[in-house]
C-alpha positions as CSV (number, residue, x, y, z in Angstrom):
1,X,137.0,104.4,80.1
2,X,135.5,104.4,83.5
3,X,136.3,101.1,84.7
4,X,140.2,101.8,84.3
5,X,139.5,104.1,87.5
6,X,137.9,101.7,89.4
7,X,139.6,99.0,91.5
8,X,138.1,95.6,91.5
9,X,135.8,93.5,89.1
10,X,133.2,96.0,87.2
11,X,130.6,94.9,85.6
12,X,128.9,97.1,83.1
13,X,124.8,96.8,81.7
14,X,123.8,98.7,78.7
15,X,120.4,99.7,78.6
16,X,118.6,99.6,75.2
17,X,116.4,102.5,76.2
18,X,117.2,105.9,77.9
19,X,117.5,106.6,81.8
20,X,114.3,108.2,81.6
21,X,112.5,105.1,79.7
22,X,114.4,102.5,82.1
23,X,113.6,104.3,85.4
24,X,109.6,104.4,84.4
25,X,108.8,101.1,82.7
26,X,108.8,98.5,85.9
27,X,110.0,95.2,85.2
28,X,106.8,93.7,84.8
29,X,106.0,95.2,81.9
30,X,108.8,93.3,79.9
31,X,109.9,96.0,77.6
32,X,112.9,97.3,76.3
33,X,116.2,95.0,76.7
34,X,119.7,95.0,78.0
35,X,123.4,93.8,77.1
36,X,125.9,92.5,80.0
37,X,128.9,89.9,79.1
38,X,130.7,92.2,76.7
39,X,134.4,91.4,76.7
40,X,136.0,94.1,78.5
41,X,137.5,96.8,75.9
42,X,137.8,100.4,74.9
43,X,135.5,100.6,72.0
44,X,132.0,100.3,72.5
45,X,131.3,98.4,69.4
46,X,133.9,95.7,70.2
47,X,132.5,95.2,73.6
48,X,129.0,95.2,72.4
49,X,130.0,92.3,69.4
50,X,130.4,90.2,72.3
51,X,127.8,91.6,74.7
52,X,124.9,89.0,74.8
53,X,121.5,90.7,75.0
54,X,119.0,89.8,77.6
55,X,114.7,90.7,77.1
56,X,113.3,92.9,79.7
57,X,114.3,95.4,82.5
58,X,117.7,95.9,84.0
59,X,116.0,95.9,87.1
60,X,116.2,92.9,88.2
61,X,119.6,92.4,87.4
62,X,120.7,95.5,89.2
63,X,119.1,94.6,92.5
64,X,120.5,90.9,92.4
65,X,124.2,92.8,91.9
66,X,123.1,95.2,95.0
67,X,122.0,92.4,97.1
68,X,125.5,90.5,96.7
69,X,127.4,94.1,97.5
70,X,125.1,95.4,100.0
71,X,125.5,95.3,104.1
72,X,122.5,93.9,106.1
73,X,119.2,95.0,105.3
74,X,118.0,97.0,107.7
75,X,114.3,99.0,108.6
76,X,113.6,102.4,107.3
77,X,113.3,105.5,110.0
78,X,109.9,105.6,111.1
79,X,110.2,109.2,110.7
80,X,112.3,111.7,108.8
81,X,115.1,113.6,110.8
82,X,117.1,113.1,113.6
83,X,118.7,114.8,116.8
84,X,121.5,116.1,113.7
85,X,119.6,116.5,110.6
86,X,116.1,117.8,112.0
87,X,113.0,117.3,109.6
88,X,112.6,120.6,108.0
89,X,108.1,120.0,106.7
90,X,106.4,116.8,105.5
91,X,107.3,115.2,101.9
92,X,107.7,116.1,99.3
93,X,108.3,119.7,100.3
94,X,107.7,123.0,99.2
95,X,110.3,123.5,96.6
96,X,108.7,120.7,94.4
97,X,105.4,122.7,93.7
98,X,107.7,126.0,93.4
99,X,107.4,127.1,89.7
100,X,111.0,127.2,87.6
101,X,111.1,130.4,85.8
């Protein structure tokens, strides 16, 4: 598994919906649900017999875990670009209305 190449504590979240599903239903819409607490093991089931489910979005969970392993907050750019990375046109950019063939 994964969190035999990691160093430190992991902590893993299953979803009970797919990325797409998570990423689009905010948390305030209290759907779906999510697992955390498993007992740390190589099969999913065995991890997941001891996983204890919690209602709602991951969300919220995720961003309290960010905010105790993130740096100081700091403001965003007031504009794109910089003396390095120039901005190259205005959001979102031409390639996002380019048709895929």
């Amino acid at each position: 598994m994964t969190r035999h190449l990691l160093g430190g504590e992991a902590t893993f979240v299953l979803g009970a919906s797919g990325h797409i599903a998570g990423v689009i239903n905010p948390p305030a819409k209290k759907k779906r649900n999510y697992w955390i607490e498993g007992t740390a093991s190589d099969e999913a089931d065995e991890w997941l017999a001891g996983a204890r489910s919690v209602p709602g979005s991951w969300w919220p969970h995720w961003t309290g875990w960010l905010a105790n392993h993130a740096g100081e907050r700091i403001a965003a750019p007031v504009q794109a670009g910089n003396a390095d990375y120039p901005a190259i046109e205005p959001a979102p950019g031409r390639y996002v209305k380019e048709k895929s063939e």
